[in-house]
N, C-alpha and C positions, 0 to 999 in steps of 0.2 A: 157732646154734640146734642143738642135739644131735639125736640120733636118734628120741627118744619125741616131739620136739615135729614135727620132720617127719612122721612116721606120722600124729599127729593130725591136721595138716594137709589132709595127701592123702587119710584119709579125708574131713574136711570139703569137698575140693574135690570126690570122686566123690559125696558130698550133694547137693552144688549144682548139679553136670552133671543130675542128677536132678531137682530142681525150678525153679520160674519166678526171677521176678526176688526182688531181698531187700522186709525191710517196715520203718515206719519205725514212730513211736509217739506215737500223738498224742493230747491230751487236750482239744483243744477244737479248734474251728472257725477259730479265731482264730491257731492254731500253724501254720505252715508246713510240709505236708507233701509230701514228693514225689510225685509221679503214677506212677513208674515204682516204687515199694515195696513194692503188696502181695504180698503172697505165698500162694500156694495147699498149704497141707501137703497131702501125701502119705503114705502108709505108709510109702515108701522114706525122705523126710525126717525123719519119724519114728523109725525103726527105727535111724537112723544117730544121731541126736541122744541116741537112747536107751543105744547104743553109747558115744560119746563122754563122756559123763554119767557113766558106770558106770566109766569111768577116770578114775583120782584123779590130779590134780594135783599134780605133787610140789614141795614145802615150799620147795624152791631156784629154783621158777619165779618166786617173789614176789620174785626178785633183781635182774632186768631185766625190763623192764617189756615188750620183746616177747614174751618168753615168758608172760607172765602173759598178754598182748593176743591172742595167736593161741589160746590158752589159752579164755579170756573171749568171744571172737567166736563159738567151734565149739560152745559148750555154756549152754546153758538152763539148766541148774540151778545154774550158777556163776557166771550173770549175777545170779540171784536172791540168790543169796548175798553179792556182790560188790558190789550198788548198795545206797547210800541212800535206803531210800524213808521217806518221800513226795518221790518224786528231783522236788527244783526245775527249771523250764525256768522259762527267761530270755526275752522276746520285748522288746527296748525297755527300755520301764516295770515291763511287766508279767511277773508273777511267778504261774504257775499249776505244779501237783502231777502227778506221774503214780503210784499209787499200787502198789501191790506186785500187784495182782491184775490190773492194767491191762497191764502191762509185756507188750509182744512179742519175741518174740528178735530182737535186733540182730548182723544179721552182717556189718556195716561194707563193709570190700572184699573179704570175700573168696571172692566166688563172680564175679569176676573175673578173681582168676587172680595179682593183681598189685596192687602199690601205690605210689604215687609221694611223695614227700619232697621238700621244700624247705629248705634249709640257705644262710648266709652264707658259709659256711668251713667248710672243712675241722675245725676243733676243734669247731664244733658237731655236727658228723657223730659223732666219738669220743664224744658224751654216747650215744646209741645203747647204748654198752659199758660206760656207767658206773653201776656198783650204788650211788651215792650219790642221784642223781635220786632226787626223790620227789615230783614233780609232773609233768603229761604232760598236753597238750589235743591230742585228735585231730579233727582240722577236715573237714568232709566242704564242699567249695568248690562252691558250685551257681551256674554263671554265668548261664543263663540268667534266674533269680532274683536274683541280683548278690547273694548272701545266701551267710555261711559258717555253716553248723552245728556246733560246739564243743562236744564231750564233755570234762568235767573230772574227769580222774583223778587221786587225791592217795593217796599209799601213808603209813598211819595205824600205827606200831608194827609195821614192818613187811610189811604186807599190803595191795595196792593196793585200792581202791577206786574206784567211777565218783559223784561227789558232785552233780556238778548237768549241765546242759544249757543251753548258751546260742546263741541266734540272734542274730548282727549283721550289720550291710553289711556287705558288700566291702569299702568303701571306707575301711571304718576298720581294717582288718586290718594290721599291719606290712607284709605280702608285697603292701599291695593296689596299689601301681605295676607289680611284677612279674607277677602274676595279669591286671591290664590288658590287659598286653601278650604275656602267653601264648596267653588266650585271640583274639588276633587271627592270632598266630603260628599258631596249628595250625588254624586257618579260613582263610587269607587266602595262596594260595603264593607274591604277589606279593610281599608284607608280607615272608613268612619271607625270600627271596630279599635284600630292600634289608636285613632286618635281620641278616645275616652280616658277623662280620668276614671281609680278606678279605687274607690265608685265614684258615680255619677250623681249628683242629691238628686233626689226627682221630687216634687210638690203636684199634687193632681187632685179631683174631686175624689171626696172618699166617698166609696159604693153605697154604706148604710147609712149618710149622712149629706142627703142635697146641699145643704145650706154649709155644710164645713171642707174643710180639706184635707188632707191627709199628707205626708211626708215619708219619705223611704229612699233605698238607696239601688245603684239601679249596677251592676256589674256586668262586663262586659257578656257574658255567657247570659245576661240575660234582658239586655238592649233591646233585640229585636221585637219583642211586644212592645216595647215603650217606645220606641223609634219613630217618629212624626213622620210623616208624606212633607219633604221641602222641595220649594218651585225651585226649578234648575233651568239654565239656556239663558234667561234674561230674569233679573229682579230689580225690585227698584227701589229707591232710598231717599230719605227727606233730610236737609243736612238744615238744622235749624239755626240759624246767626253763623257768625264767621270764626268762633274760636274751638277752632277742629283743630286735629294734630295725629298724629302717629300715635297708637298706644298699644300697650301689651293686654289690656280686656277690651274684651266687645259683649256686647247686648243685642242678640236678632232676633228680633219681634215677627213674629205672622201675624198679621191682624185685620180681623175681619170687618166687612162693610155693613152694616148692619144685619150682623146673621152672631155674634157673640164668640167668632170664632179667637183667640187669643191663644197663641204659643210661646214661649221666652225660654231664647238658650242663653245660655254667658259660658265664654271663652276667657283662656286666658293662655299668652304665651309666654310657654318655658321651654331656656337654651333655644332658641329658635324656633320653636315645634305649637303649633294652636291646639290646645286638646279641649273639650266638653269636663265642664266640669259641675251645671245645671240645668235644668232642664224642671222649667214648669209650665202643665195643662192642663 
C-alpha cells in the first residue's frame, strides 16, 4: 500500500479512536443485524469523513482491490458512488433492497485496528497482488449467530463495485470446518493446548538482532508465552476471485492497519482433527 493510502488510513483510524462502535444496514426486521453496530456521529466523525471525502481517489487505486477497500471503508461519498442501488441483500430465499437513501456508512474493520484473512496456500495469499482479480466477497464471520455476512464486490470496466449482500450459515461456507474449530480454539485453553502439534515451528524477531529473525520450536508445556491474543465473537475475511474450495490447510493472518502488526498461523487437518502446526511474529 503506498503512502497516500496509509495517511488515509491513519486518519480514518484517529476517526474511529473518536467515536463509538461501527453500524450495519438494514432494511427490515427480518435482516440480521448486529447489536454491537450502531453508531453515534459526532462532529469529530464528521469533520474527518468530510476530510477524507474531499480527497480523491486516484484512478490507480481501482488496481488492487485493497486499496480501492481501505479507500471505500474510510469514505461516504465513495460508498455512494461505488454501490449498486437498489443494493440486493440475500437472507435464504429471500431477496429485499436497501435503497440509495437508506444506505449507512460501512466501515467494515476498520476501527479495530486490524484484520484477519483466511487462505489455503500460500498462492492464494499472492491473489492479494494481483491486478487481474475482479471479484472479491468480504465475509464479516458472526459466531455467536453461526451466520457469515458476504459483501460482493465485482470490478465492472475497470472500477470495483459493491453489487449485492448476502447472509448464510456457517456451515455452508468453504472455511466452515476451519471457523468450527477456531472458534473453540481461542475460547477453550484446554482445546488450544491438545490442538498443537507437538512441536509447533515458531519464527519471531530475534532479541539481539532487529533486522533478523530467529526460529525455534514451541512445545506444548511451553505455548503459553508464545500464545498471540486472537479476536474472537466476529472475524472477518477477504475471499479473493472465486476458485475456493474445502481444504485440509489454512493460513490466518492478523494483520495490522498501519501500525506493522503481522501474525501467521498455518493449520493443517489430520483424521479430522485442525492442529497448529506454525506459528510466525
Amino acid at each position: 500500500m503506498n503512502k497516500f493510502f496509509i495517511a488515509i488510513v491513519v486518519l480514518v483510524f484517529v476517526m474511529f479512536s473518536c467515536t463509538g462502535n461501527g453500524n450495519s444496514n438494514s432494511v427490515s426486521d427480518d435482516i440480521p443485524v448486529d447489536s454491537d453496530s450502531i453508531v453515534t456521529d459526532t462532529v469529530v466523525s464528521d469533520t474527518m469523513e468530510m476530510l477524507i471525502s474531499e480527497t480523491p481517489m486516484p484512478k490507480s487505486a481501482d488496481e488492487l482491490f485493497d486499496n480501492f477497500f481501505f479507500n471505500f471503508a474510510a469514505n461516504r461519498k465513495l460508498q455512494h458512488q461505488r454501490i449498486k442501488f437498489p443494493l440486493p441483500v440475500l437472507v435464504g430465499e429471500k431477496v429485499d433492497t436497501i435503497k440509495k437513501e437508506q444506505w449507512k456508512t460501512e466501515h467494515f474493520f476498520m476501527r479495530q485496528g486490524y484484520y484477519t484473512l483466511i487462505f489455503d496456500n500460500r498462492r492464494q495469499m499472492d491473489l492479494v497482488n494481483d491486478t487481474s482479480i475482479d471479484s472479491v466477497v468480504v465475509e464479516m464471520v458472526n459466531f455467536a449467530k453461526k451466520t457469515i455476512k458476504q459483501y460482493v464486490f465485482r470490478r465492472v470496466t475497470g472500477i470495483w463495485f459493491m453489487e449485492s449482500i448476502r447472509y448464510v450459515p456457517l456451515y455452508r461456507n468453504n472455511n466452515a470446518s476451519f471457523l468450527k474449530f477456531y472458534e473453540r480454539f481461542v475460547t477453550d485453553s484446554v482445546f488450544q493446548i491438545q490442538s498443537l502439534s507437538n512441536p509447533v515451528t515458531f519464527v519471531g524477531p530475534d532479541p539481539d538482532d532487529d533486522f533478523n529473525t530467529m526460529e525455534g520450536l514451541i512445545t506444548p508445556e511451553t505455548w503459553p508465552a508464545f500464545a498471540p491474543e486472537l479476536p474472537s465473537g466476529r472475524i472477518y475475511n477477504i475471499v479473493y476471485g472465486n476458485n475456493h474450495s474445502e481444504s485440509n490447510c489454512k493460513i490466518f493472518l492478523i494483520r495490522g492497519i498501519s501500525n506493522g502488526l503481522e501474525i501467521e498461523m498455518s493449520f493443517i487437518r489430520k483424521d479430522g482433527k485442525w492442529v497448529l502446526t506454525k506459528l510466525i511474529n
